[in-house]
N, C-alpha and C positions, 0 to 999 in steps of 0.2 A: 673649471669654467666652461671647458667646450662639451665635456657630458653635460652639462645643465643646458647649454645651447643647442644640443641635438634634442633631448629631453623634452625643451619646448617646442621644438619643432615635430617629433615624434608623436607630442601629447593629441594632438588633431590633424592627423594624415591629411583627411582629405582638404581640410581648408588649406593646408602648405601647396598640397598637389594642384588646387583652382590657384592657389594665386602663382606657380609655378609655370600653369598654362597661360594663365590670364597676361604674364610679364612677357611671355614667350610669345603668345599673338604679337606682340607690339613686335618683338625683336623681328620676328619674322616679318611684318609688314616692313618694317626697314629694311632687313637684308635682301628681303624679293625684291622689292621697288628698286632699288640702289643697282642690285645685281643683275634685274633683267632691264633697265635701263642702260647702266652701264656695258652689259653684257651684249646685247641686240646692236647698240651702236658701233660698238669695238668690232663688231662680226661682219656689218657691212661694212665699214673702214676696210677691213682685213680682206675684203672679198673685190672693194674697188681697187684697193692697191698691191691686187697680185694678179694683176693684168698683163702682167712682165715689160711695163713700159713703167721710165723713171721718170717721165712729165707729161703732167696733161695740161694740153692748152686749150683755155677756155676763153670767151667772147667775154669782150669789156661788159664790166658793171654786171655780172655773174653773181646773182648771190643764193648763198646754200648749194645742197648739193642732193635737192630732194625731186627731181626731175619736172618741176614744176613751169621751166622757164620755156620760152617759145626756140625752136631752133633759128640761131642765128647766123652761125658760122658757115662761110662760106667752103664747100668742098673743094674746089678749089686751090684754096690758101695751103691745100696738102703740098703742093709740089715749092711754094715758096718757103714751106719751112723747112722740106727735105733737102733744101739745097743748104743751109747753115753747117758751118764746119762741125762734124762732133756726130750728126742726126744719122743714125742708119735707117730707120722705117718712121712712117709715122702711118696710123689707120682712123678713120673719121668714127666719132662713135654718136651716137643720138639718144637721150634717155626721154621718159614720160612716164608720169605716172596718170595711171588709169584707175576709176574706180572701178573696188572690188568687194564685194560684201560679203567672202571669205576669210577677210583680212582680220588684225586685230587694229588697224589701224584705216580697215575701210580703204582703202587706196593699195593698189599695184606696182611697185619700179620696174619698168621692162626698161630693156635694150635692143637698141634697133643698129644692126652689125652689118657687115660684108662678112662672111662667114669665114670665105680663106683668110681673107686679111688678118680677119682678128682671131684666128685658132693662130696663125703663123707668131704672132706677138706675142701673145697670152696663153700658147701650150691648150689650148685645148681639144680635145679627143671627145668625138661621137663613141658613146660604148652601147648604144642601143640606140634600132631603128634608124635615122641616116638625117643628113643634113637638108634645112628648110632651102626653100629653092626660090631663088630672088624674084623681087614681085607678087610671090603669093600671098595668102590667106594662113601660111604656115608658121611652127613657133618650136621653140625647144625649149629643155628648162634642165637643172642639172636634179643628179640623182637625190639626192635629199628633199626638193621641192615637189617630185614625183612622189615616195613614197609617203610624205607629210600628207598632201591631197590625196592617195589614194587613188592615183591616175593609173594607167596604163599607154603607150604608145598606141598611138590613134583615136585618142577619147579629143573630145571637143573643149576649149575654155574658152571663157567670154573675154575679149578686149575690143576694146571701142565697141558696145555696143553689137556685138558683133561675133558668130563663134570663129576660132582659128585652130588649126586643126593641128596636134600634139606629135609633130613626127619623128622627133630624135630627144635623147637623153644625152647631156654631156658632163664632162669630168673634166679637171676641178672647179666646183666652186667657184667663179669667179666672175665680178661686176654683180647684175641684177641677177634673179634666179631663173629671170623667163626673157629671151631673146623673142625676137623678129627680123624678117630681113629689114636692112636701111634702107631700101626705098619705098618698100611699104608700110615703113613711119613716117617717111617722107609726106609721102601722099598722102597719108592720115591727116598730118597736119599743117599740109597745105604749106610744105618748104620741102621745095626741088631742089635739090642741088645743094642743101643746107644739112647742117649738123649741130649736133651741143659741144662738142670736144672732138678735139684731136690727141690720141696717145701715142708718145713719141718716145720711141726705144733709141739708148744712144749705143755709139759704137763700142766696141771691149776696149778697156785701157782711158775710157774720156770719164773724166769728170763731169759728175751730174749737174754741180753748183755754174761749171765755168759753159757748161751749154747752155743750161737756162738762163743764165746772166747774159751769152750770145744770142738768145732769141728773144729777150728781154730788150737785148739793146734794136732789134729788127723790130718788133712790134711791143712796142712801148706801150701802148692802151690795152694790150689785153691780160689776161689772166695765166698766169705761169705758176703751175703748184708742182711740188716733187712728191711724187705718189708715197715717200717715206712718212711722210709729213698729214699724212690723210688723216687719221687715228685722230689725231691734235687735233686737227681742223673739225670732223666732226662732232668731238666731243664740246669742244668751245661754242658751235655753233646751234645750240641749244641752250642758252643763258634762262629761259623760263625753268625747261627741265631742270638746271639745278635749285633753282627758288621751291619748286615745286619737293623737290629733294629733301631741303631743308627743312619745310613745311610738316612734311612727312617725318623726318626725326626728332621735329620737337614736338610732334604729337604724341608720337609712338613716345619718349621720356613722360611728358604729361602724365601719359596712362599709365606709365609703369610706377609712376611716382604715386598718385592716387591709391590704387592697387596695393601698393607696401603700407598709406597710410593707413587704410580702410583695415588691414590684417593686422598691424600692429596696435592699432588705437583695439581692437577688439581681444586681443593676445591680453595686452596693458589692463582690462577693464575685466577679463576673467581671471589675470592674474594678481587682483589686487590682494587679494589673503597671503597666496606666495610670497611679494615683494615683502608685504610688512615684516615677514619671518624673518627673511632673507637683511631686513634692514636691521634686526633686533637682534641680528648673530652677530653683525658688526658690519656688514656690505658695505663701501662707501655710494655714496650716489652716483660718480662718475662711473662704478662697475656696473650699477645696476643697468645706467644708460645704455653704455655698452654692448651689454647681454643683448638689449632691445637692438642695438646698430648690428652687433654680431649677425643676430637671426635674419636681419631683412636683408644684409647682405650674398650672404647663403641661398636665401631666396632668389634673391636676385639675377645671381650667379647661376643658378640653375631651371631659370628662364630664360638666361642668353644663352648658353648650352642648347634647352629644349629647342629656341627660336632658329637656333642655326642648323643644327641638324634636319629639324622639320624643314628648311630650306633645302637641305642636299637633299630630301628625299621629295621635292616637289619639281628640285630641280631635274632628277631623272626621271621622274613622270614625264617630264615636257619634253626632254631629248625623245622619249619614246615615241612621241606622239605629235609632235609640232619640231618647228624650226626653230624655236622660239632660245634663245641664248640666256641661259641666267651665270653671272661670270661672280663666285664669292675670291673676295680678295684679302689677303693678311690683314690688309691695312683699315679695311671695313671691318672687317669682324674688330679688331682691337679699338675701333672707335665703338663699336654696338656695345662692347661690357665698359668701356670708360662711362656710355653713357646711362648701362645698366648700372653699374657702381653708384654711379653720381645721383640716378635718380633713388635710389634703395635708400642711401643715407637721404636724403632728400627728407622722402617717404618715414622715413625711422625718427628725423629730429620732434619731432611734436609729442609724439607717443614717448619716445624714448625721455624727453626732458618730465614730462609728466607722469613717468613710473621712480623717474628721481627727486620727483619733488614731493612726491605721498607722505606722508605724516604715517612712523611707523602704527603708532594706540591707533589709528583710525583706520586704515589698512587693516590689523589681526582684528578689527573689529566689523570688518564690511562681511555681508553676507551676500 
């Protein structure tokens, strides 16, 4: 039964091989999507919440985390939270996004810092060209967003409108990928003395829960997150993107399903002399069916194979060349062949019922 199953699939190379790719575009179009959605979001989470502070507090009625909001937080309010049993630092941070029409999303996240304050928090180190100098026109950006762009130290980029001048590289990774000083976000946006968040490192030996629970009980109205909890937060905080997700997987099935029928219905209808033989040696019709679910299977199967490989090698294209995060996970791939499986048999039932239901005399008699 499975030499007769390769046989058929052997018999027309190249028609196995299109619908092989054809099954595998779809897979791929779900694994990419899935993976660099997934992937992109998971990497800013990663990058907000390794700030080396385990809360940020943010200003009542805060929603998202896409630097769209006006600065509201008063600077200030730093020294009434530092005063909370548990708080060792806390540093004022200001985010904005600017358009950019480098982007793949058209818009910029910068960060607008005290530069000591928040290397002292956040571990971060100048390893080229030297730190922006409060009040200027100046910006930093870490080392991956530099060679992504194809910058060098002392090239020019536009924010607000406006160039700022590229004067340090820094390491790790961490928050937006391009700083400014905080007061020359300040002044941008017309709030002196104001900020988006405050990050608040707690002492060694305190609990994270029982400090934000005490600054929770101080200011009741505002926003208290635990940087652990970022990941969660942003991923939730896109309810389209997963509609959107979805949308995308039951397309990609659609087509894969189509795809197996279009191959099979055509396998069935050049095969109609074969089946009649094969019915008149004694085949049952369930085998016959089979053969037909057998093959699409196969097919199937090595569409989601083609589909996910073609993903790792698109995905190290992109490390090469952009920032761009594509994340493949166990759990998506085991869903992309559940739903290659599902859509093969799908695709296999019509053909497959109709090479079982052929009249042998009329079959060894089709030409």
């Amino acid at each position: 039964m499975n030499s007769l199953v390769f046989s058929n699939m052997l018999h027309r190379p190249a028609r196995t091989a299109v619908s092989v790719v054809g099954i595998g575009v779809g897979i791929l179009l779900i694994v990419f999507t899935v993976g660099l959605a997934n992937g992109s979001l998971r990497e800013r989470a990663q990058r907000e919440a390794n700030v080396g502070a385990e809360i940020m507090f943010r200003a009542s009625g805060s929603r998202g985390l896409s630097g769209s909001e006006a600065l509201r937080l008063p600077v200030s309010k730093r020294s009434d939270l530092s005063s909370i049993a548990g708080v060792e630092s806390v540093v004022p941070i200001a985010q904005n996004s600017v358009a950019a029409s480098d982007t793949n999303t058209g818009s910029r996240l910068i960060d607008g810092v005290d530069l000591d304050d928040y290397s002292r928090i956040s571990g971060l180190q100048i390893v080229k060209g030297r730190g922006f100098t409060p009040g200027t026109s100046e910006a930093i950006c870490d080392a991956a967003w530099l060679a992504q762009k194809r910058l060098s130290v002392g090239a020019k980029i536009s924010l607000y409108e406006r160039e700022f001048e590229l004067v340090g590289v820094y390491e790790p990774s961490v928050g937006a990928r391009v700083k400014i000083p905080l007061d020359t976000m300040q002044t941008q946006l017309g709030g002196e003395g104001l900020a988006s968040a405050f990050l608040i490192k707690i002492k060694p030996g305190e609990s994270e829960d029982q400090v934000a629970a005490r600054i929770h009980e101080r200011f009741p109205d505002n926003q208290i997150l635990l940087t652990r909890d970022l990941e969660e937060l942003y991923m939730q905080g896109f309810p389209a993107l997963n509609v959107f997700l979805n949308v995308v997987i039951g397309v990609a099935g659609v087509i894969s399903a189509l795809i197996i029928l279009l191959t099979m219905y055509t396998t069935v209808t050049e095969r109609t002399r074969q089946i009649g033989v094969l019915k008149s040696l004694g085949m049952s019709n369930f085998k016959i069916a089979w053969t037909i679910v057998q093959e699409a299977l196969l097919i199937g199967v090595g569409g989601v194979l083609f589909g996910v490989l073609a993903t790792v090698v698109l995905r190290y294209v992109l490390a090469q060349w952009t920032t761009l995060t594509v994340q493949i996970e166990p759990s998506v791939v085991g869903s992309i062949l559940l739903v290659g499986l599902l859509s093969s048999i799908v695709g296999a039932l019509y053909p497959g019922l109709r090479a079982a239901r052929l009249d042998a005399v009329e079959a060894l008699s089709y030409e």
